[in-house]
N, C-alpha and C positions, 0 to 999 in steps of 0.2 A: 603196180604204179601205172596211173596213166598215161596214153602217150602227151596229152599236155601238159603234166608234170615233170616228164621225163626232157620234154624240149624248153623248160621254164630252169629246169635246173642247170642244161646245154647253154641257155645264155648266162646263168651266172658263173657257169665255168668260163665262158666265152668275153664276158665283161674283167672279170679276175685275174686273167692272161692279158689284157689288153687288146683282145679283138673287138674291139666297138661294134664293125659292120656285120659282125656276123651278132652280137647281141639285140643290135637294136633291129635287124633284120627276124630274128625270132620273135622277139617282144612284139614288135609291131604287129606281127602276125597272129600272135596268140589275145593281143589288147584288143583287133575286130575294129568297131566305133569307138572304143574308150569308152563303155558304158559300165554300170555293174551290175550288166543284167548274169553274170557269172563270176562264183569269187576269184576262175583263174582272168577275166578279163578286166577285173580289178588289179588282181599282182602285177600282172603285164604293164598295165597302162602305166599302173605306179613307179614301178621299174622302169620303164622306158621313159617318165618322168623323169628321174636321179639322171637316168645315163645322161640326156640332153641339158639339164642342169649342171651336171658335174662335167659336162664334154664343152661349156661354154654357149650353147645353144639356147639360151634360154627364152626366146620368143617363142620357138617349137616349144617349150617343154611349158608355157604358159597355154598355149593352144591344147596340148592331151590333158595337164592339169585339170584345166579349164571348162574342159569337155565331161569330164569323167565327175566333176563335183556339182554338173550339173544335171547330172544322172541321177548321180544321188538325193541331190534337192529334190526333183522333180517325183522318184522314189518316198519322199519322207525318211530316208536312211540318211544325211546328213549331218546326224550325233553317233553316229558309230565309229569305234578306235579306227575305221580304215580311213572315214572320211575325214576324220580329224587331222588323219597324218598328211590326207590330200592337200585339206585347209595350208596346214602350215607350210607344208611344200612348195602352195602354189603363192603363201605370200611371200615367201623367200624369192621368190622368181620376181615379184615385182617390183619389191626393193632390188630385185639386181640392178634392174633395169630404171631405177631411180622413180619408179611409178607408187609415191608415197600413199598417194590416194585412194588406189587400191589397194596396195599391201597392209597399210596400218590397219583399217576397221580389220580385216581379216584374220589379220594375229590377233588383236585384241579380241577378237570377236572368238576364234579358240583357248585361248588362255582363259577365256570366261568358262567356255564349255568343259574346259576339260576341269577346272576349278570343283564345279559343280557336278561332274560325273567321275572324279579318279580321287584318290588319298592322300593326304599329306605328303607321303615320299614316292611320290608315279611321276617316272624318268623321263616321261615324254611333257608335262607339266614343266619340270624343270628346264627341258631343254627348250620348250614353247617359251617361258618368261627371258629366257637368255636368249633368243633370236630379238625377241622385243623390245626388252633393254636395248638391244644393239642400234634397231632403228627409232628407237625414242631418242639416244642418243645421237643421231646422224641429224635429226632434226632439232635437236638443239633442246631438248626438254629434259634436261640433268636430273632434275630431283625424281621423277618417274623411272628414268632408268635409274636410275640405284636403287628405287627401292625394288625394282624388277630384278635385279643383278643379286641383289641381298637375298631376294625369295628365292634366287635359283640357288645361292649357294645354299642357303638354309635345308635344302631338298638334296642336293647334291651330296650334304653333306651325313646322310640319312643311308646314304648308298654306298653299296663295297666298290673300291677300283676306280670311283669319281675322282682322281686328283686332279688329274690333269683338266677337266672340267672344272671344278674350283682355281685351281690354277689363272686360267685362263677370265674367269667373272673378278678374280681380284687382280689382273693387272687391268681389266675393263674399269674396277672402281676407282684402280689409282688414276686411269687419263680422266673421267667423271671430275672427282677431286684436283686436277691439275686447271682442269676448264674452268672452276670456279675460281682458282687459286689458294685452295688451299695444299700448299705446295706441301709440308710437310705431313699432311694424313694423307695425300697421294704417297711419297714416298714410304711408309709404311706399307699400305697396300701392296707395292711396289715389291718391295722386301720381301713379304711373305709370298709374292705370287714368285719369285725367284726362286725360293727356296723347296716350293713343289712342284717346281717347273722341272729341278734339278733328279724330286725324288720320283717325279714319274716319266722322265723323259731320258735323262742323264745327257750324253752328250750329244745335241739336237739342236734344230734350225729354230723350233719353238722355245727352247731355253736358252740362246744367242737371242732371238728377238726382244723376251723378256727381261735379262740383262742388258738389252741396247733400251728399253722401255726405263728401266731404271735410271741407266746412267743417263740420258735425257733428264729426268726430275731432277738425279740430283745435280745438275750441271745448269737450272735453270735456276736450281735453291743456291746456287753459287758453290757450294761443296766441290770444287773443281779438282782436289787430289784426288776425291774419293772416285769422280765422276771417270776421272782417267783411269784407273784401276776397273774398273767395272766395266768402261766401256773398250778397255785394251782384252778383258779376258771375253766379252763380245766378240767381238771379232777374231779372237784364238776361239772357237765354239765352232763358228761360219767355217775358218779353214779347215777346221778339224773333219766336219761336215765333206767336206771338200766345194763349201759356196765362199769365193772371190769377187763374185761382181753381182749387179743388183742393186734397185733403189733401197732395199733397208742396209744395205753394207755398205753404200756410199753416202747414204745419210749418216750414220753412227760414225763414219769415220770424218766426217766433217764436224762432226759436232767433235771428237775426241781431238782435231784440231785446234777448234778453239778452246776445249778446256788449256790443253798445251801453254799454249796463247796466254790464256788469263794469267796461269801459275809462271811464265817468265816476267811475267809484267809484274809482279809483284815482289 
């Protein structure tokens, strides 16, 4: 093995443990310019992308992004699965950052490529149209995310072990659905995204959220007995977790207030 491999593997044990500064201090090292004039100075860059995206850092992690897919352009290697992952990586970074106007062509702009270069069930496809969905929905354009939402499950659901990815695109369709007001084919959504929330998660923060997502719709469909049972085992979920506090547990517990509320008043 090489020693570059050898110190590439050092930061992913180093990131895995939670030593950040010793990963990104490798990565950085081994990424050079962020060019890809090498496949390890590729991994590195990419890598040292995630850490500073998933570390909260995302104006660094637009800058190496940023750096590295201009390498590639400039190269002509700009349709190849790495640059694609850079693509989407780096438009995830600009919606962090509320920067619609570069992130949107840029997802779109891969979702196209990968459309026309990978197979009906390629998990990166799937996962491209579910970032997309996300930000079409932030900007308010409903009928496009669903039907981006719909494509990913339709893919997703093509693949072993996607639940929780299903999961999570059908409680997306049921807020979609609630935006318009069509309150009761959101709460369906709703339903079904509970019920695999529960078989691929079991007792989790992501299946208290999706139960608190639920009992929302149906507390806004008036269904107030149902709403308080739903959203009391919510919040048995969070504790069980052992999460007490937090804007989605003082949300859901405000809202299971006024379902309370409604059902004395009647």
């Amino acid at each position: 093995m090489k020693i570059s491999d050898e110190r590439f593997r050092e930061a992913e044990d180093a990131f895995q443990r939670g030593n950040i500064a010793l990963a990104e201090s490798i990565w950085r090292e081994l990424a050079g310019n962020c060019s890809c004039e090498s496949d390890m100075e590729v991994r590195a860059s990419y890598a040292l992308g995630v850490l500073l995206y998933t570390t909260g850092r995302v104006s660094d992690a637009r800058i190496i992004l940023s750096s590295l897919l201009s390498s590639f352009q400039e190269r002509s290697r700009d349709d190849t699965p790495a640059a694609l992952r850079v693509m989407i990586l780096l438009a995830r970074c600009h919606i962090a950052v509320d920067d619609f106007d570069a992130g949107l062509p840029l997802a779109r702009e891969t979702v196209n490529r990968l459309s026309q270069t990978r197979g009906p069930s390629d998990a990166d496809l799937a996962a491209a149209c579910f970032f997309l969905s996300s930000a079409e929905y932030q900007i308010g354009r409903l009928d496009e995310a669903e039907r981006l939402t719909l494509r990913a499950i339709s893919i997703f659901r093509k693949l072993e072990g996607r639940e929780a990815d299903i999961s999570t695109c059908l409680n997306n369709l049921g807020r979609i659905c609630e935006e318009r007001g069509e309150t009761e084919r959101g709460i369906a959504y709703h339903r079904e995204s509970v019920a695999l929330h529960r078989k691929a998660f079991g007792t989790h923060p992501q299946t208290a959220f999706a139960l608190g997502n639920l009992g929302v719709a149906l507390a806004s469909a008036g269904y107030f007995a149902e709403a308080v049972s739903v959203l009391e085992e919510c919040l048995q979920v969070y504790a069980d977790v052992g999460i007490s506090t937090g804007r989605e547990v003082e949300g859901y517990l405000r809202n299971l207030e006024v379902c309370r509320r409604a059902l004395d008043e009647r």
